[in-house]
Steps between C-alpha positions, in 0.01 A plus 500: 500500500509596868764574724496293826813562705787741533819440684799782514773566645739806476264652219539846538333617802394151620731297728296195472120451444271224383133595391272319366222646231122366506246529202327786497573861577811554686599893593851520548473782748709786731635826496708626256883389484407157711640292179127357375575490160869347551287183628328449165811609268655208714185325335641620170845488579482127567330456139704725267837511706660839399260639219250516777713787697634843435824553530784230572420143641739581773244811631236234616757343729429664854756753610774355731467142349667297193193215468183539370190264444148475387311169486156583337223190488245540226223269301424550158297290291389277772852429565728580801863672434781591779707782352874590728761786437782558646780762474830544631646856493906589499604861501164636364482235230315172488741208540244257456153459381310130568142428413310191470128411411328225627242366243312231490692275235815591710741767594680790260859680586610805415411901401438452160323150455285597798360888382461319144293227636277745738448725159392203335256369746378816575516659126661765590813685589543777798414776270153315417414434845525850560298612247229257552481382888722737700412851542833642646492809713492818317387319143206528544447711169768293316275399221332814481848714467649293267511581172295357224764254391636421802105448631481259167832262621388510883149285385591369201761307690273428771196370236823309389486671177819643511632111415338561196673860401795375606428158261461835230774681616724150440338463174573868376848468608552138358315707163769785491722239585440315216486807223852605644600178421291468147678834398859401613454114292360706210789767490688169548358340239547809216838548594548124410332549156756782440769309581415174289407757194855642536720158524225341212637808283856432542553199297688282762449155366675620153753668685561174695557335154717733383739538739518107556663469140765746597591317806560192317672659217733651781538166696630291195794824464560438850565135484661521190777759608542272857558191299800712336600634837540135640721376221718818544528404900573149393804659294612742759479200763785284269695801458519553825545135592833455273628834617467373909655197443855648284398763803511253780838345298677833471402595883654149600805590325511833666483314822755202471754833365422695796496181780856385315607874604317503826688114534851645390463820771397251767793265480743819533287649787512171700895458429505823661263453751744143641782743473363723731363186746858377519620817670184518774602160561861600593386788697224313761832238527722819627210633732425156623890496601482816693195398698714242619708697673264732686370173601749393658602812658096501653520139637833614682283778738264229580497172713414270198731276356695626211291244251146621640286501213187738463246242714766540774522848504146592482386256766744688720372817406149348622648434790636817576198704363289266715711558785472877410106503519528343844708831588183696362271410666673507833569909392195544389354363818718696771443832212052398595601419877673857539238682335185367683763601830476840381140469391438412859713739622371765323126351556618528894616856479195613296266347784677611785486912364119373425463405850687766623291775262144332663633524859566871426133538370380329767629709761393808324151353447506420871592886591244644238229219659557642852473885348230446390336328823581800670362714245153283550507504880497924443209468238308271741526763780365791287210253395456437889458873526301606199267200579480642832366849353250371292342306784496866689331626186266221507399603846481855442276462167247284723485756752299710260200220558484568916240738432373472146109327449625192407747215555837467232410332187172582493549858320433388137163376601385809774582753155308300291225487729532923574533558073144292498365718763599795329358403156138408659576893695552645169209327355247607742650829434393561148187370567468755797635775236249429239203443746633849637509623176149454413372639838715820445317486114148493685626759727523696190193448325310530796631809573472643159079365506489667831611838387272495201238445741412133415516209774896288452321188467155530248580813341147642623495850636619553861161604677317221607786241446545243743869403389663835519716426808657200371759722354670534884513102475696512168744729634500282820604216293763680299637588863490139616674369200754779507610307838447192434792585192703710715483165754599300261776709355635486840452113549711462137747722645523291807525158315792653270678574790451167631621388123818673527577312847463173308709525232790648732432223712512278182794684405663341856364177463693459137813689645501204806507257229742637324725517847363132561660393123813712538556363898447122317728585227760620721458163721526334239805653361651502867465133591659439140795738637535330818542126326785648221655607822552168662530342134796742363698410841440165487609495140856745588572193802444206234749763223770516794515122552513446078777714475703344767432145352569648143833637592584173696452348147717702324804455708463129464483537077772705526722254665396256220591725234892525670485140535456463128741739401778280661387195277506696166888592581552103539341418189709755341816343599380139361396637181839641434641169628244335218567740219861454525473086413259583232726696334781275531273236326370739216895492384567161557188447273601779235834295456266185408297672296837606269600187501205338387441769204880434396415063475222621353646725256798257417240226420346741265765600282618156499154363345490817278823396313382194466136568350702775268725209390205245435306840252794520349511083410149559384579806337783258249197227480286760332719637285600155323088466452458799310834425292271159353214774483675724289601227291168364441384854412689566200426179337148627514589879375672298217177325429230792504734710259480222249093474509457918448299524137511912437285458157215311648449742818470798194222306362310473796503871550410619225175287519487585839517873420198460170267331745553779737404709267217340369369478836501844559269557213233256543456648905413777323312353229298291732420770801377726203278206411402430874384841528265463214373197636469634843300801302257278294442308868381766665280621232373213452451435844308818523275373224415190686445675814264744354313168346490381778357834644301580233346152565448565855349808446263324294413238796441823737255708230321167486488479910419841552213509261321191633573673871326875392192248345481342857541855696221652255274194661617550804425882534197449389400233743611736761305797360189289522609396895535818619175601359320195630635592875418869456136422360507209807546772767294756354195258531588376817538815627149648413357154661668643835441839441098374502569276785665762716301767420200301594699405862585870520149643504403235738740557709470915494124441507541320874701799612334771330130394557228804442822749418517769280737224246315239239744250342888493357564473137844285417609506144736252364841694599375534898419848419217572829243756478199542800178628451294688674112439545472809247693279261750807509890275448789547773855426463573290835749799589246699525364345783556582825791350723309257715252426189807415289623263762210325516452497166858374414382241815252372277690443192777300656224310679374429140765393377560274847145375377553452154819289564309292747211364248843412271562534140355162460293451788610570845849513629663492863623881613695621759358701800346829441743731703367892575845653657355828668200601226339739717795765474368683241119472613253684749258387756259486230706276275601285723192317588462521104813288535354267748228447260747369240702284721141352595425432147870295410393321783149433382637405119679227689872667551660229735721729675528881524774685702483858571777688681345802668562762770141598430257354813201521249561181291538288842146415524570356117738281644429120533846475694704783665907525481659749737824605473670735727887629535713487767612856553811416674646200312297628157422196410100369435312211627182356400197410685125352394204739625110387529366606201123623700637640773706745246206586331337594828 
């Protein structure tokens, strides 16, 4: 396998790269923190998806972004594969995760069918790759650190052995599996034997026999006593019959005797009842005669005729009510007319004070507008005058510039210039000081030479020295600087001065400003004055002329209001007009009214005697009907007192009463029989159901027996599988152990030629032990920490080799990938390293990658990869270097 291409985008501290990856050597190099290794775990990324990464798949996405993508092209197996991720991040969580692999024989979709096809092809998962091909930074001494077992998993899964522990691991649990389930059918199956043994010893098909006689025996009592029962009913039913029907006869009687009395009191009530109708007849007749009088005495108010009937009179009284309305409406028009006149007039009076009340305010808002114009004419004299001062201040500040060194507004920048004057005065200063300082030291040590006889400036004795006067010229110079400071002093005294006239004449440049601003404000605030003087005058003229035109107005509403005060006192005198004919009509129309109820009245007692008469006719009718009733009646009383047989109705109930009796007995008789029925059922019942039980039962210790024979077989097959895959991997192993012990040495031997180390013993648990030349043994952690690198180095470069000559014959792998290997090593060790990278690549390794910081493995390189960072965005970019000029 070889990787050719890598595209990414937003992968950590990549914006967006593509690199491509030659045969060879590659050296992924830069200095530390550039992101070298985050280019290959995109390699690894794009194969493995998350199991590839630490952390969350969300932590690869580049900070400030939500989309993420790697698109890795590899070849494998002379093959060519395009491999693309992408993720999608929401709120620090991944939204979406796409990938796709292009193969060959087509295309596959999604996480899982993609990282299960890439372990496939490759043969094996992230954890194997890193074991094998990809040393990651820092684990370096994985292999060597790890414990015995763990050690024993890492290459055992590698070698592919760990299929066959796991095959083992299946097979012991399907074994334990099994015996669980062998001892649960065989507790099963003696638990079944118990419970056979205990129904067998019950004798249930004897008791079944048994109590199958009794039931019979009880079922013929049963039906013999309900054969007696139903010739007992059959009794009781004729009794019973014979007694209704002289019942039914007797009843009849009772009710032709009690309808003949109900007839007899009927006929007297009725008589009574056409008594009483003959005298409400006579009295309607009487009131019918007195209605006719107050008739007549009606018709004689009115106009009608004195033989008006009722039509008459009430179509007169719809002539007079209609006439009426007419008078109604005319009221109740003049009563609307009158009271929209004092609406209006009221409306009128209302707007004319309104008018009136606004011309008031509008005079007084005049007055007040014309104060206060005069009160802003004042204000815009005193402005006049105050601006007038501060433009004498103005001129008097400026004065203060008529003799000073330079012009107004240039103040700021002549102190400036004087404070840097000042600074270079003070710096020549101390240098002056400390120059003086050191002459006035000489001074002293000369002096101090010269009166211990020995010459100021070699220390020699004074006789015969040729530098003894020089003294004179240090205390000339310590004279000379003296001045120079005291100068100096005086100049920095001068330019302070000079300082102080600066900022007073800054001081008067910022006061003329401020004038400037307060002479603009007042302008401002003046010519604002001067136009709310014309304005509020203007405004009191235009006030004046509204409230002249506003009390115009009201005088004129005013003499609309009187004018409609003079038509609400006409209205008033029609209405009373109006009211007085209405009320004529309302008696005119009462008289009608009486006159109609009287006809009315009349006519209605007049019928009234006449329907009493024609009840009491009817009343006579239905009294001669129930006479031929009552006749008919007694004939049959005579007859049902001559069919009544006393001695034949005694017979009946006294058989009536014995079959009663009888009955009453055999309920009991028979529900005491039931009950032992019911009793021998249910044991019986019980019987059959544990026959039936016991049978099952039966069925199941059968079942279970032949199912613990099967299990035995079964555990035992499994017993002899887990053995064969245990024995499988043991022998397996050893052939690897060989093998890679062999690739080992060869490989330690090309690092470690001539050294002080003589071959690696393997035993068949991984367990490594060196020895020296003196055949003494080390324990790899006893070697030092750049030797154990490189030894570790050479055991996962083993392994590497061992995978690549295959099982069975050779097999594809994936690139050899060294992510910073020289961390842990010396000068020394590192071109030990460079010898083993040399020798991969000599044992035909189609592609190595190293990621180093280290410039000693660049000459090793067949093909260089910079990377550098960006140290104000942080992010990285890649770039291809010529691999001899690096060496260079």
């Amino acid at each position: 396998m070889k990787f050719e291409r890598v595209r990414i985008r937003n992968f950590k501290c990549y914006d967006a790269e593509d690199v491509r990856l030659d045969r060879g050597v590659t050296v992924v190099y830069g200095l530390n923190g550039s992101g070298k290794s985050s280019l290959l775990e995109a390699c690894f990324f794009a194969l493995y998806g998350t199991d590839a990464v630490s952390g969350t798949a969300a932590e690869v996405v580049t900070t400030g972004t939500e989309e993420m993508s790697v698109t890795l092209w590899f070849s494998h197996d002379g093959a060519e594969y395009e491999l693309s991720r992408e993720l999608k991040v929401r709120d620090g969580r991944v939204g979406r995760h796409d990938c796709v692999l292009t193969t060959p024989s087509g295309s596959i979709e999604g996480v899982t069918d993609v990282e299960s096809h890439v372990a496939d092809l490759l043969r094996m998962d992230a954890s194997a790759f890193v074991n094998c091909a990809y040393v990651r930074q820092g684990e370096v001494n994985k292999l060597i650190n790890a414990s015995p077992s763990e050690r024993q998993d890492m290459i055992d899964d590698l070698l592919q052995l760990g299929k066959l522990e796991e095959y083992r691991e299946r097979a012991g649990d399907a074994r334990l599996g099994v015996e669980d389930v062998l001892t649960e059918y065989r507790s099963r199956l003696e638990q079944r034997a118990e419970d056979v043994a205990d129904l067998e010893d019950q004798g249930l098909h004897e008791r079944r026999n048994a109590l199958q006689s009794d039931l019979a025996e009880v079922a013929s009592e049963i039906e013999r006593f309900e054969e007696n029962r139903r010739n007992a009913r059959e009794t009781k039913e004729e009794a019973e019959r014979v007694l209704s029907e002289y019942e039914e006869k007797r009843a009849e009687l009772d009710s032709v005797r009690e309808t003949i009395a109900e007839l007899r009191d009927a006929i007297s009530d009725t008589e009574s009842e056409r008594d009483s109708l003959q005298e409400t007849v006579r009295e309607h007749r009487e009131r019918a005669s007195d209605l006719d009088d107050r008739v007549e005495s009606l018709l004689a108010d009115t106009d009608l005729d004195g033989d008006a009937g009722l039509d008459a009179v009430e179509a007169r009284r719809d002539d007079l009510e209609s006439e009426r309305d007419d008078v109604q409406a005319d009221v109740q028009e003049v009563a609307n007319e009158m009271t929209s006149d004092r609406k209006d007039a009221e409306s009128f009076e209302e707007r004319a004070d309104d008018l009136a009340e606004r011309a008031a305010e509008a005079r007084e808002r005049a007055d007040n507008l014309e104060s206060d114009a005069a009160d802003a004419a004042d204000e815009v004299a005193e402005l006049d005058s105050t601006i007038a001062d501060i433009e004498s201040d103005i001129g008097e500040a400026r004065e203060a510039f008529a003799d000073a060194p330079v012009a107004f507004g240039e103040a700021a920048e002549y102190r400036e210039r004087l404070e840097s004057e000042r600074e270079e005065l003070r710096a020549e200063r101390t240098d002056v000081r400390e120059e003086l300082a050191s002459a006035r030291s000489r001074v002293e040590d000369a002096e101090e030479l010269l009166a211990e006889g020995k010459c100021p400036e070699c220390g020699q004795p004074v006789e015969g020295s040729p530098h003894v006067a020089s003294i004179e010229e240090y205390r000339e110079r310590v004279s000379d600087l003296e001045s120079d400071v005291a100068d100096i002093e005086s100049d920095i005294e001068d330019v302070t001065e000079r300082i102080e006239r600066a900022e007073e004449l800054e001081a008067v440049e910022r006061s003329v400003a401020d004038l400037e601003s307060r002479r603009e404000s007042k302008t401002e605030v003046r010519e604002a004055k001067a136009e709310s003087v014309a304005e509020k005058r203007a405004d009191a003229a235009e006030a004046r002329e509204r409230a002249d035109d506003l009390a115009e107005r009201a005088e004129e509403k005013r003499a609309e209001a009187a004018e409609a005060r003079e038509r609400v006192e006409e209205r008033r005198e029609r209405l009373g007009d109006l009211q007085t004919e209405k009320q004529s009509l309302d008696e005119r129309i009462e008289r009608l009214g009486d006159l109609a109820e009287a006809l009315r009245e009349r006519e209605r007692e007049r019928d009234a005697a006449e329907r009493v008469a024609e009840k009491r006719e009817s009343l006579g009718e239905r009294n001669e009907e129930r006479r031929e009733r009552l006749a008919e009646l007694r004939e049959r009383k005579r007859s049902l007192e001559s069919a009544y047989d006393e001695e034949r109705i005694e017979t009946a109930e006294a058989n009536k009463e014995e079959a009663e009796q009888y009955l009453d007995q055999v309920a009991e008789k028979l529900d005491t029989l039931r009950e032992r029925r019911d009793e021998i059922q249910g044991k019986l019942g019980g019987v059959k159901k544990d026959i039936e039980t016991l049978e099952r039962l039966r069925e199941e210790r059968d079942a279970l027996d032949e199912t613990v024979s099967e299990l035995q077989g079964v555990h035992e097959e499994t017993e002899s599988l887990e053995s064969l895959y245990g024995d499988l991997r043991a022998e397996l192993r050893q052939r690897n152990v060989d093998r890679l012990e062999r690739l080992l040495n060869e490989t330690f031997d090309l690092v470690y030629q001539n050294d002080s180390y003589a071959r690696i013993e393997l035993d068949g648990t991984y367990e490594l032990t060196v020895y020296q030349k003196d055949g003494e043994r080390l324990d790899p952690e006893q070697l030092s920490g750049g030797e154990r690198a490189l030894f570790n180095l050479s055991l996962r470069c083993a392994i590497y080799r061992l995978l690549s000559e295959g099982i069975e014959g050779s097999a594809p792998m994936p690139p050899l990938i060294l992510d910073e290997p020289t961390v842990f090593l010396d000068s020394g060790h590192v071109s030990q390293l460079v010898e083993l990278v040399e020798s991969m690549r000599d044992i035909g390794v189609e592609q190595i990658l190293v990621v180093s910081h280290d410039e000693s493995l660049l000459g090793a390189a067949d093909d260089l990869v910079r990377v550098q960072k960006d140290a104000t965005t942080n992010r990285s970019h890649v770039e291809h270097d010529t691999p001899t000029l690096n060496a260079d």
